[in-house]
C-alpha positions as CSV (number, residue, x, y, z in Angstrom):
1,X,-14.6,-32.4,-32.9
2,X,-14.7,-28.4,-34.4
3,X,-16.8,-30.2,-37.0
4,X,-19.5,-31.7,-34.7
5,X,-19.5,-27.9,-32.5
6,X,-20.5,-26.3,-35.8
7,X,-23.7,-28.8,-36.1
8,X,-27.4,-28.6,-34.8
9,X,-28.4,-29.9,-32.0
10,X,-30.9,-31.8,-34.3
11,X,-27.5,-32.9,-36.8
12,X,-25.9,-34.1,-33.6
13,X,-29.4,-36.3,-32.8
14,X,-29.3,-37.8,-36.0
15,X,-25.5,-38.8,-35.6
16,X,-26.1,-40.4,-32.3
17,X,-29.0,-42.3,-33.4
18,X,-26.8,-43.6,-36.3
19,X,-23.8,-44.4,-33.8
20,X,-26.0,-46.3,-31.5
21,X,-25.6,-43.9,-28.3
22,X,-28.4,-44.7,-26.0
23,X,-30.7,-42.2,-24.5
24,X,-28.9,-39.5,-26.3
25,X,-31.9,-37.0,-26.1
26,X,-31.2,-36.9,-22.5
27,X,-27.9,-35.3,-23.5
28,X,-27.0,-31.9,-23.2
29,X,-24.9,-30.6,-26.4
30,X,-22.0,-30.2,-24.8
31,X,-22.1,-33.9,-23.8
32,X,-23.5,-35.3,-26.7
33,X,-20.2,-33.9,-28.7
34,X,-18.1,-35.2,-26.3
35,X,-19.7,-38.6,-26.7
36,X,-20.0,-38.5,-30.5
37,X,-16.2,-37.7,-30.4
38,X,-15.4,-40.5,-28.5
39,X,-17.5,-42.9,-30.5
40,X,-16.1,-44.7,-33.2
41,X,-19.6,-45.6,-34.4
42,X,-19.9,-49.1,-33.8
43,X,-20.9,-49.4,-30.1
44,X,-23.8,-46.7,-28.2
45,X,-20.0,-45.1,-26.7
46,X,-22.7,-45.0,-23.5
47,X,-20.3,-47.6,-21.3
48,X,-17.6,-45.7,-21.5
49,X,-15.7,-48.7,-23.5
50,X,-12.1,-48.3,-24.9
51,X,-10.6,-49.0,-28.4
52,X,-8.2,-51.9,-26.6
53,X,-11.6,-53.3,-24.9
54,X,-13.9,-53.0,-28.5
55,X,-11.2,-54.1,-30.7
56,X,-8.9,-56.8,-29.2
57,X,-5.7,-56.6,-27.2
58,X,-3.3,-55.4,-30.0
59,X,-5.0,-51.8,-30.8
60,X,-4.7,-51.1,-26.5
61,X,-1.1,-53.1,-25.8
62,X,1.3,-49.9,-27.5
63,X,3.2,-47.9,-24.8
64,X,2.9,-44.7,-25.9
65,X,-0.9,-44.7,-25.9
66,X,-1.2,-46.6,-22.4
67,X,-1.2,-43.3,-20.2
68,X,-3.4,-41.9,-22.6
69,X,-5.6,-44.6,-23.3
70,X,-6.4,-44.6,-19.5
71,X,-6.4,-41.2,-18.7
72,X,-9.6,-41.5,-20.9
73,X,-11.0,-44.6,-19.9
74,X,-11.4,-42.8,-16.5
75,X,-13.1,-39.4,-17.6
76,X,-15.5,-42.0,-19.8
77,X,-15.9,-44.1,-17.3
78,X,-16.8,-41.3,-15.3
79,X,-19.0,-39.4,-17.0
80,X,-20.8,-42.9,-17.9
81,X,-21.9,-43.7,-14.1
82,X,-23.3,-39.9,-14.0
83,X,-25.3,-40.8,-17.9
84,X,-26.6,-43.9,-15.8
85,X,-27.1,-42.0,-12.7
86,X,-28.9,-39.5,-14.8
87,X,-31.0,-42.3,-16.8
88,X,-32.2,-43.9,-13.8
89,X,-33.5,-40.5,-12.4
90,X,-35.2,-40.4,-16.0
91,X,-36.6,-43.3,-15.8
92,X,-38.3,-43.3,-12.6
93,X,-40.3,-40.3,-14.0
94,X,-41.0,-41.8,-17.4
95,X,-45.0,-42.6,-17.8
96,X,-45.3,-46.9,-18.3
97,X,-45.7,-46.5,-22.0
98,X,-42.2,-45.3,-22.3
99,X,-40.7,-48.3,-20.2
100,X,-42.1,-50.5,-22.8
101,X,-41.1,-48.9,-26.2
102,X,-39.3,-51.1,-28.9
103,X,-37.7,-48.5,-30.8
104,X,-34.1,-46.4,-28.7
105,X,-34.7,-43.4,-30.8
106,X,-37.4,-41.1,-30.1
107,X,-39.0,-38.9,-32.9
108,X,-38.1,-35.5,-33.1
109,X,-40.8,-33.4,-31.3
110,X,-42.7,-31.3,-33.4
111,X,-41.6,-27.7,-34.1
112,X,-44.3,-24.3,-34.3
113,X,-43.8,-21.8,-36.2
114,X,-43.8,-18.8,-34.6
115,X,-43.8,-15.0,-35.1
116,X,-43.3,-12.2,-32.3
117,X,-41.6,-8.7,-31.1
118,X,-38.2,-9.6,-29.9
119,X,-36.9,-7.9,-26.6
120,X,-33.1,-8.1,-26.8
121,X,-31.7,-8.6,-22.4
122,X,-28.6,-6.9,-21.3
123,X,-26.8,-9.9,-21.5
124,X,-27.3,-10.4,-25.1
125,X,-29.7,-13.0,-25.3
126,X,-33.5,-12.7,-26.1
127,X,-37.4,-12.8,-25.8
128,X,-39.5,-13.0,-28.0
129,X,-43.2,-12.5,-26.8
130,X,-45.9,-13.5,-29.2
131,X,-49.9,-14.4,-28.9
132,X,-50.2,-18.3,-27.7
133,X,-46.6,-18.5,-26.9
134,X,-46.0,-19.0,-23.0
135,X,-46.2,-15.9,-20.7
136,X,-42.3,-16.2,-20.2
137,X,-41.5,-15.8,-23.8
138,X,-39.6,-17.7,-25.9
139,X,-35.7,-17.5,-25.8
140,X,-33.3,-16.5,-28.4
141,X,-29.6,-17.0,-28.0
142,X,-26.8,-14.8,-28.3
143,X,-25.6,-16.6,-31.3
144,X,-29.0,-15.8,-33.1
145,X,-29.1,-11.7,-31.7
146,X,-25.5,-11.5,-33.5
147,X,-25.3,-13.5,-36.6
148,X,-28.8,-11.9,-37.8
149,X,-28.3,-8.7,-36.4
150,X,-31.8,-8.7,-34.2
151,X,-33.0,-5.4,-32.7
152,X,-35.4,-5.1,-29.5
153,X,-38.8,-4.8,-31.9
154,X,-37.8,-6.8,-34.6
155,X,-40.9,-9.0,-35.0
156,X,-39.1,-12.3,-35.8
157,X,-40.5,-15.6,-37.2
158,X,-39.2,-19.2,-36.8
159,X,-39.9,-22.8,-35.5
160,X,-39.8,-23.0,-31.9
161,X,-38.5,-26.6,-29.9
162,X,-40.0,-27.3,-26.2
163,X,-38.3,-26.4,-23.6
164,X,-36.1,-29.3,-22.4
165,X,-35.6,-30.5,-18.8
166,X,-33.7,-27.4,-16.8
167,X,-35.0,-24.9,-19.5
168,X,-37.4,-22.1,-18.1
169,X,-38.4,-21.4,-21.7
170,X,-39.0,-22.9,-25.6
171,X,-36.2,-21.4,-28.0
172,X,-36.4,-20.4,-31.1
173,X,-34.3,-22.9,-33.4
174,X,-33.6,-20.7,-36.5
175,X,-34.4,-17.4,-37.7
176,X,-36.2,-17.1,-41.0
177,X,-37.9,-14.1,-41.3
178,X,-36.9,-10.3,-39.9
179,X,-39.7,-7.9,-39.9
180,X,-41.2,-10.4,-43.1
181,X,-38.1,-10.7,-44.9
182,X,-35.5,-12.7,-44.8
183,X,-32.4,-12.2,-42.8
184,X,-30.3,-9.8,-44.4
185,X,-26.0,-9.3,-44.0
186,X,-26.2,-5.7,-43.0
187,X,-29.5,-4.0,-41.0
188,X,-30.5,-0.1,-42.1
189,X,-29.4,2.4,-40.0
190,X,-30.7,2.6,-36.2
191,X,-33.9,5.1,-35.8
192,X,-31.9,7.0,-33.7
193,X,-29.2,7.9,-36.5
194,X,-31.5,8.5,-39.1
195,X,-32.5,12.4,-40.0
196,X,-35.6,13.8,-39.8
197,X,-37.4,16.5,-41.4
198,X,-40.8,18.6,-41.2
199,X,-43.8,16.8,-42.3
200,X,-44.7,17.4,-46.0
201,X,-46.6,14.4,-47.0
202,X,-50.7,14.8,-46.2
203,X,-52.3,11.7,-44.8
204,X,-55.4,10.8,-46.6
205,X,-58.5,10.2,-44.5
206,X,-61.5,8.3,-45.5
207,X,-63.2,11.4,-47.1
208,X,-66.9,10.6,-47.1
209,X,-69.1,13.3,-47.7
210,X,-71.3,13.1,-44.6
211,X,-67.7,12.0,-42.1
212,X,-68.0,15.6,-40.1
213,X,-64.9,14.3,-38.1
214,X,-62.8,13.4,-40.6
215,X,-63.8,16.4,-42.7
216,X,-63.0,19.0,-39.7
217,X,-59.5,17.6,-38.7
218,X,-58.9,17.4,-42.4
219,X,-59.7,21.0,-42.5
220,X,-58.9,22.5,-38.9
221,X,-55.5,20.3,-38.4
222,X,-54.7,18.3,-41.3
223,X,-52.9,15.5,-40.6
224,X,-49.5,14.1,-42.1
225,X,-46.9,11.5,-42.0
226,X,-44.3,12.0,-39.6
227,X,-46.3,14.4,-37.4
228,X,-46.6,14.7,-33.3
229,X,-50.4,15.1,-32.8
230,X,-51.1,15.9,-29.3
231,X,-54.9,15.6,-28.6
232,X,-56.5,17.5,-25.1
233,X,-59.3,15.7,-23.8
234,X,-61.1,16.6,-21.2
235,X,-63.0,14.0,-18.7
236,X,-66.1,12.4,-20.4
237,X,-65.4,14.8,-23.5
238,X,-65.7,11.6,-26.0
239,X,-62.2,10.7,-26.0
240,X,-62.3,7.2,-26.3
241,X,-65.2,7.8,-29.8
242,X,-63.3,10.5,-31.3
243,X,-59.8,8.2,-31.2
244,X,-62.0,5.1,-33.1
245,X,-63.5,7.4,-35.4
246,X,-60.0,8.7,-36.2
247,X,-58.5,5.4,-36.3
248,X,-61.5,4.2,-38.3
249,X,-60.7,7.0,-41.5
250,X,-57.0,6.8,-41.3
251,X,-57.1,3.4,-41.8
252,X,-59.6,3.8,-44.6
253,X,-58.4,6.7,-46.0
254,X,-54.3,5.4,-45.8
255,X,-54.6,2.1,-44.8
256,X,-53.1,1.0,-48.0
257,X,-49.7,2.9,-46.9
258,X,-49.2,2.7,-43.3
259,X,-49.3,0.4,-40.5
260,X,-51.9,1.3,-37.7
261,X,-51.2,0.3,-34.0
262,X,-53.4,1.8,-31.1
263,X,-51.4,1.1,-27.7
264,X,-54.1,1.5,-24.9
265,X,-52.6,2.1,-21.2
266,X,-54.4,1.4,-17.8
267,X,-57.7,1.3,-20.2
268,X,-60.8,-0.8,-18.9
269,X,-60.2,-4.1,-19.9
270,X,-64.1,-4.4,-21.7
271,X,-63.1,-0.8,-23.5
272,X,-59.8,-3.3,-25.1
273,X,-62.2,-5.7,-26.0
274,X,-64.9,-3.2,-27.9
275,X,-61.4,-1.5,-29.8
276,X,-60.8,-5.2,-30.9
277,X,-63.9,-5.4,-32.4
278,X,-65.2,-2.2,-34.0
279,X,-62.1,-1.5,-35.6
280,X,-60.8,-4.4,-36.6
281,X,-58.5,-2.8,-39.5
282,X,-56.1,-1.9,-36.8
283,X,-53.6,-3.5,-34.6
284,X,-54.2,-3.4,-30.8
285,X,-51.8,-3.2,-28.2
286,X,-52.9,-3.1,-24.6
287,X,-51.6,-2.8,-21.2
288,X,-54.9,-2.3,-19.5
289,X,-55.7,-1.4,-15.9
290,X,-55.3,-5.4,-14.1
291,X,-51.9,-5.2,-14.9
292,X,-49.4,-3.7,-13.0
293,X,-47.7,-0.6,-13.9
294,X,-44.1,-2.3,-14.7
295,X,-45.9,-4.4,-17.5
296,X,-48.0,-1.4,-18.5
297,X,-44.4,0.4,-19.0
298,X,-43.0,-3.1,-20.5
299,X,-45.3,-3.5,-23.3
300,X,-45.1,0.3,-24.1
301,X,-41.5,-0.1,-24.5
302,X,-41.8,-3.4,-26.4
303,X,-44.4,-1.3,-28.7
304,X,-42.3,1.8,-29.3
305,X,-39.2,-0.3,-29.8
306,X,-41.2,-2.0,-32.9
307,X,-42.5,1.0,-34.3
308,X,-38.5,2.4,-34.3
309,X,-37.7,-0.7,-36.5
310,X,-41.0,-0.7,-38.8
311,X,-40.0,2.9,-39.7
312,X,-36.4,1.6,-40.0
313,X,-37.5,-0.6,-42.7
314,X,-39.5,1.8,-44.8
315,X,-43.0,1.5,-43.4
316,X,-45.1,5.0,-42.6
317,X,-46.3,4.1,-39.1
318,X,-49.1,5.4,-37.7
319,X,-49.0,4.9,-33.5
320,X,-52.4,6.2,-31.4
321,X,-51.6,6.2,-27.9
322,X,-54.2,6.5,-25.3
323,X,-53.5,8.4,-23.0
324,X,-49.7,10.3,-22.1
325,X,-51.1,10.7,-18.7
326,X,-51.7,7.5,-17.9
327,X,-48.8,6.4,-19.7
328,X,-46.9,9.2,-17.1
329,X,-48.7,7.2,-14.0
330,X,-47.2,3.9,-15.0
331,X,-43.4,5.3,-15.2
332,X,-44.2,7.3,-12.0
333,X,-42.7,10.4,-13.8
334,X,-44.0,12.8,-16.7
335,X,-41.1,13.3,-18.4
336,X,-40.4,9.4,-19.1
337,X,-42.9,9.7,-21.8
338,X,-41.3,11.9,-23.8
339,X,-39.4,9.3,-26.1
340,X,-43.0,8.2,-27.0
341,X,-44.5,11.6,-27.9
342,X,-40.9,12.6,-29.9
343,X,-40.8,9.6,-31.8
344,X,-42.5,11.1,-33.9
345,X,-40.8,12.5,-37.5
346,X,-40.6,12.1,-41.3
347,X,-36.9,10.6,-42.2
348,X,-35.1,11.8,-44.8
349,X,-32.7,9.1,-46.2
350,X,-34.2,7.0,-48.6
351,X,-36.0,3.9,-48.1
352,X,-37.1,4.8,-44.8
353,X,-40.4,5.4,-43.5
354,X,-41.8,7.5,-41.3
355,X,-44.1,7.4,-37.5
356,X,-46.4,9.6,-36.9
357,X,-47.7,9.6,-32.9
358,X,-51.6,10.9,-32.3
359,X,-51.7,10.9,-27.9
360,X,-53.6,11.9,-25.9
361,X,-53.2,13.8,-22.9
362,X,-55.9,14.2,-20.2
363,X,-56.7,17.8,-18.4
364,X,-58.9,19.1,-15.7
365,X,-57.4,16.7,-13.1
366,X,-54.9,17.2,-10.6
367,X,-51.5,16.0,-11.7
368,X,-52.8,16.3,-15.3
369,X,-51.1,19.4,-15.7
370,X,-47.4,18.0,-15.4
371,X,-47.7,15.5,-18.5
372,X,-49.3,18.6,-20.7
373,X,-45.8,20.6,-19.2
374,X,-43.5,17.6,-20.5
375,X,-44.9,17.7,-23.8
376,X,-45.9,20.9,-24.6
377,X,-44.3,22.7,-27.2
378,X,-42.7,19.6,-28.7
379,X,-46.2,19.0,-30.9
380,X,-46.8,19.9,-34.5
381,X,-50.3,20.0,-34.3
382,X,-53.1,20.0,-31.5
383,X,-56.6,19.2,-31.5
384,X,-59.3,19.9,-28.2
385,X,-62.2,17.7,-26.8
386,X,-64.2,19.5,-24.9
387,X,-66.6,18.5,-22.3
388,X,-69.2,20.8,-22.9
389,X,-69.3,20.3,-26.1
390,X,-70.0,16.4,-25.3
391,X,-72.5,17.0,-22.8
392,X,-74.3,19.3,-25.3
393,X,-74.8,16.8,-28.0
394,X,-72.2,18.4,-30.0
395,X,-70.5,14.7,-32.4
396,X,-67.6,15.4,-32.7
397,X,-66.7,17.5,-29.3
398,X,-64.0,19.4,-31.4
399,X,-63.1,22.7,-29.8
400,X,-62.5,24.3,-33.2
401,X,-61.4,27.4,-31.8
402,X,-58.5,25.8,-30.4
403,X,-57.4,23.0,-32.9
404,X,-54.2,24.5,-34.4
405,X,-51.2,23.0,-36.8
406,X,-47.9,24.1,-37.3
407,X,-46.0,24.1,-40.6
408,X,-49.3,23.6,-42.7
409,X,-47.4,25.3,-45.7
410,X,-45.6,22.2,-46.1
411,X,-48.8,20.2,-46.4
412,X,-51.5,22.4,-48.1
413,X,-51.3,24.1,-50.9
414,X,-51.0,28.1,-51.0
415,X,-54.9,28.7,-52.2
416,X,-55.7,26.1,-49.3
417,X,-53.8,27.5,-46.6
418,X,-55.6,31.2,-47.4
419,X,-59.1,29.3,-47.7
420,X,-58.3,27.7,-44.2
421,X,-57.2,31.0,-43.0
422,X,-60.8,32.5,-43.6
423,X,-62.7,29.9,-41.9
424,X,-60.8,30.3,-38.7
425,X,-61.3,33.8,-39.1
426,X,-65.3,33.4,-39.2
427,X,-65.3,30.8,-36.1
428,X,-62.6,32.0,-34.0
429,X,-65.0,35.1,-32.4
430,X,-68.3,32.0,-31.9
431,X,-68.2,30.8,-28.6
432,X,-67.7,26.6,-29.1
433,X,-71.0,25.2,-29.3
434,X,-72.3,27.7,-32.0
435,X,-68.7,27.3,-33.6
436,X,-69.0,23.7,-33.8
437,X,-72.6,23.4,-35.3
438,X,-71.4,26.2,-37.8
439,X,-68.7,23.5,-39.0
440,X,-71.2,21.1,-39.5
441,X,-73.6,23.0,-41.2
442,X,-70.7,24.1,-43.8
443,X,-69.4,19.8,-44.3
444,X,-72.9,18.7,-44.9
445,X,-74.0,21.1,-47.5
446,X,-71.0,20.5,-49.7
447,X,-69.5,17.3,-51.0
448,X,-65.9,17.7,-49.8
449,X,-63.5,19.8,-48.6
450,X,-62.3,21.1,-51.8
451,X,-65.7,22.2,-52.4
452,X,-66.3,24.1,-49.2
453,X,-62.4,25.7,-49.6
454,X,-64.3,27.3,-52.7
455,X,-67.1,28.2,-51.1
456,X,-65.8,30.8,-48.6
């Protein structure tokens, strides 16, 4: 009997089917065992028949098996008329085609494959949500969670059964890959435990000559793994173009070393749709504005929690949020989005990776202010849209006056830093329009930033 526990459910199929047990895909797997136990193989064990009944009077006529023998006779017999009772119910629903097949074994229904982020319940079981799966997931026993390990944000992949009469959801059969590899006997360390340290490495952006955006924040607040970028935008100050034009030269630029996610909250669901297309290099979450704000907070989570484990793993993760504020709406209180914003960090211990978090944070609306007051401080580097600046033609609406970094020693070198130092000097006095078309005057009439570090 511990032998047949220790078997899948599709083993246990294949042993019924060889024993002759009627309807046994019907069968729970606790029921299935118990019939496969009491089956000596040569009957379908489905009538509830005896040894003294199958084999003659002599195996059934000893004393000291008579109590016994009957004792189970009953509990078959039993469990036989609720099998029938339960097969007649069946029946009744079965399409005409069924009624009429040759063959008692049915074949085993097809398995997908299927890979998705894994959302581990209190209770210890699973869901995986994935793209074509059903909108209630896909489960994933206890069992699985424990044996491989599983974290909420693992993205898992394995074949998936249908869901089976009584069962709200598919389940996942096996695990066979963990965030692309295979299961391993002991995970890294948790995110949480892991140390981290300033930023030091400098995150290469695309670096076209003519790129004035990618040029100025290269310049004004360069960017690097493991950084918290916090970016002000004011209404209609070219938010949502500046964040795809960013996206667009990170993933150019270090799209060969880190993994790119842009999470959208409460956004227009047509401004999803033109993310998904004009930069396709990138990965897309969205929670946009039809759905409600406990989803909106639900796939955040699910998002963060996957970034945690990518990082785990090794991978330099880039996450562009957009926006904190809206993000602050959906949990109904500004300082719930603080995990999100101080994710951010480079990790020290080896073989781990890094996230760096670029959010946004709306201002010049009431309530706007209490977001900017739960994160403020707790940035490394800050860049300003302004309105004006937008409305004026001014591509991009970088307030260059105000774009500041922290800790730039770490990721320039000395003779850059000083160079830096004297063009902030010259702009910081220029009111932001004239400031802004003096930094594109001095990108397009050299060929890179080295060039124009020389220059001043």
């Amino acid at each position: 009997m511990s032998d047949l526990k220790s078997k899948s459910l599709a083993e246990l199929h294949e042993l019924a089917g060889k024993a002759g047990i009627e309807k046994f895909r019907l069968l729970r797997k606790e029921e299935l065992i118990d019939r496969l136990g009491n089956s000596d193989g040569a009957g379908d064990g489905a009538e509830g028949e005896s040894d003294g009944e199958r084999g003659g009077s002599g195996s059934g006529s000893r004393r000291r098996r008579g109590d016994r023998d009957r004792g189970r006779r009953g509990d078959r017999e039993r469990r036989g008329g609720r099998d029938r009772d339960r097969d007649s119910e069946k029946q009744d629903r079965e399409q005409p085609d069924r009624e009429t097949e040759e063959a008692d074994v049915e074949p085993e229904p097809e398995l997908n494959e299927v890979t998705g982020v894994l959302d581990v319940l209190p209770r210890g079981s699973g869901i995986i949500r994935a793209e074509g799966a059903p909108a209630a997931g896909i489960y994933v026993s206890p069992a699985q969670i424990r044996r491989c390990e599983l974290r909420s944000g693992d993205e898992v992949s394995g074949p998936v059964r249908p869901a089976r009469r009584g069962e709200r959801r598919p389940s996942l059969v096996r695990v066979e890959t963990v965030n692309g590899e295979p299961p391993v006997d002991e995970r890294a360390p948790r995110f949480e435990s892991l140390t981290p340290i300033a930023p030091h490495r400098q995150m290469p952006l695309s670096g076209d000559a003519d790129d004035v955006l990618a040029r100025s924040v290269d310049l004004l607040a360069p960017l690097a793994f493991g950084q918290r970028v916090l970016v002000e935008a004011q209404p209609r100050s070219g938010r949502t173009s500046f964040l795809r034009s960013l996206a667009k030269a990170i993933a150019r630029g270090a799209g060969d070393e880190a993994e790119i996610i842009v999470l959208l909250i409460d956004e227009r669901p047509e401004e999803v749709t033109a993310w998904s297309r004009e930069v396709p290099e990138v990965e897309i979450a969205a929670a946009p504005a039809d759905l409600g704000a406990h989803e909106q907070v639900r796939t955040a989570e699910r998002i963060l929690a996957k970034v945690k484990r990518q990082a785990e793993a090794g991978v330099d993760v880039v996450i562009i949020v957009d926006s904190l504020t809206r993000l602050g709406n959906a949990y109904g209180d500004p300082g719930a989005i603080k995990p999100f914003f101080g994710a951010g960090r480079e990790l020290e211990e080896e073989g781990a990776g890094s996230v760096t978090v670029i959010a946004t944070a709306l201002w010049g609306s009431p309530g706007d202010q209490d977001v900017m007051d739960a994160v403020h401080t707790t940035e490394n580097s800050t860049i300003r849209l302004d309105a004006g600046l937008a409305a004026a033609g001014v591509k991009p609406s970088l307030d260059v006056t105000a774009c500041a970094v922290s800790g730039q020693e770490s990721v320039l070198d000395q003779d850059q830093v000083d160079a830096v130092r004297r063009l902030r000097a010259e702009l910081k006095d220029m009111e932001p329009v004239p400031a802004a078309n003096r930094m594109a005057e001095l990108i397009k009439g050299t060929a890179n930033n080295e060039e124009l570090l020389k220059n001043l």
